[in-house]
Each structure stands twice: as C-alpha cells, then as structure tokens.
C-alpha positions as a printed NumPy array, in Angstrom:
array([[  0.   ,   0.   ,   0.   ],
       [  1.674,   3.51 ,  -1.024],
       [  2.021,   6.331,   1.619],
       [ -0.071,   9.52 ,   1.082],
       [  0.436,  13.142,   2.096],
       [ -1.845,  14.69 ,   5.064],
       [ -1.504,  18.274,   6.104],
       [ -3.3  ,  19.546,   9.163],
       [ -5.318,  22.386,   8.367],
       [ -5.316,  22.95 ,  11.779],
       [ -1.953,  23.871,  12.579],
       [ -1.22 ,  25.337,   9.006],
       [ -0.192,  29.07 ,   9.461],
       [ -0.335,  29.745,   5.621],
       [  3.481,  30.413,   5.237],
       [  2.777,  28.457,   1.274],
       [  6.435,  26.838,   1.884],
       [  5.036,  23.666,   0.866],
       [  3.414,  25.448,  -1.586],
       [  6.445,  26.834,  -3.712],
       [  8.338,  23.586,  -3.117],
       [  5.31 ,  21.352,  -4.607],
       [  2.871,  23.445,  -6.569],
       [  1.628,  19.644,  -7.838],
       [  0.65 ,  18.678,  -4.656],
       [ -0.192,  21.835,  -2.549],
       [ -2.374,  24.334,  -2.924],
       [ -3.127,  27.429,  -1.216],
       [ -6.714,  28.251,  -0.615],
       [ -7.927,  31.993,  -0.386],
       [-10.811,  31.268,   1.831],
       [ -9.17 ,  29.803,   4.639],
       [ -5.961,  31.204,   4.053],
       [ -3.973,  27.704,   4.44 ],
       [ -2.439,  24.948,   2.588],
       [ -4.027,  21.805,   1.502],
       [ -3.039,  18.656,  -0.622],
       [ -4.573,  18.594,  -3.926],
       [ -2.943,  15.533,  -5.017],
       [ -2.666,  13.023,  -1.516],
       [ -1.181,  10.157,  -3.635],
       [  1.67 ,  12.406,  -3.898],
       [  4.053,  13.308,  -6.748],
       [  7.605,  13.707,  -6.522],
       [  8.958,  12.455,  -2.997],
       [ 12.303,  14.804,  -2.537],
       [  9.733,  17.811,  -3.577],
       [  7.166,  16.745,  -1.135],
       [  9.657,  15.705,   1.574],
       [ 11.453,  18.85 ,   1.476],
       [  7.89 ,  20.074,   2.072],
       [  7.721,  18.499,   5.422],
       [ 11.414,  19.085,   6.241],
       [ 10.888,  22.769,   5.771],
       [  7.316,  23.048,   7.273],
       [  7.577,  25.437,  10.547],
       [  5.334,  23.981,  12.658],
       [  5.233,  20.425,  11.002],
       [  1.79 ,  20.058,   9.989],
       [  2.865,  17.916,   7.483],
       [  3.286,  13.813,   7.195],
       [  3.279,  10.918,   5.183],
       [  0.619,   8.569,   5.846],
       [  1.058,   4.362,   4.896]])
C-alpha cells in the first residue's frame, strides 16, 4: 500500500512553503488562508519531503 500526504489544516499558518516547493501537490486556498493537498497520492517524494522538512510547525506527514 503507497504512503499519502496529510496536512493539518489545523496547525497550518499559511506560510505556502510547501506550496512553492510542490505546486503539484499543494495548494493554497484563499478562503481559509492555508495549505491543503490537492494531489494526496503524492508526486515527486524529494519535492514533497522537502515540504515536510521545511514546514515550521510540522503540519505535514506521510501517511502508509
């Protein structure tokens, strides 16, 4: 079974770092001012962890 990515909405603080680093997978949305996934089976895995290295309050995982 492949991973996929989860980002808590929760604890996002809309910095869009995950959103430069992998415009494929995360989007910003306007109305709540956060990230999301578009794309949870994922895309490029360095792009995607770099996401979730850089994320600044780590609201960001892999899921198996």
């Amino acid at each position: 079974m492949a991973r996929t990515v989860v980002l808590d909405q929760d604890e996002c603080i809309g910095c869009e770092a995950c959103v430069e680093l992998c415009p494929e997978v995360f989007a910003f949305d306007e109305e709540t001012e956060k990230a999301r996934v578009i794309k949870e089976e994922g895309g490029p895995e360095e792009e995607i962890q770099e996401a979730i290295d850089t994320c600044p309050v780590e609201c960001i995982h892999w899921s198996e």
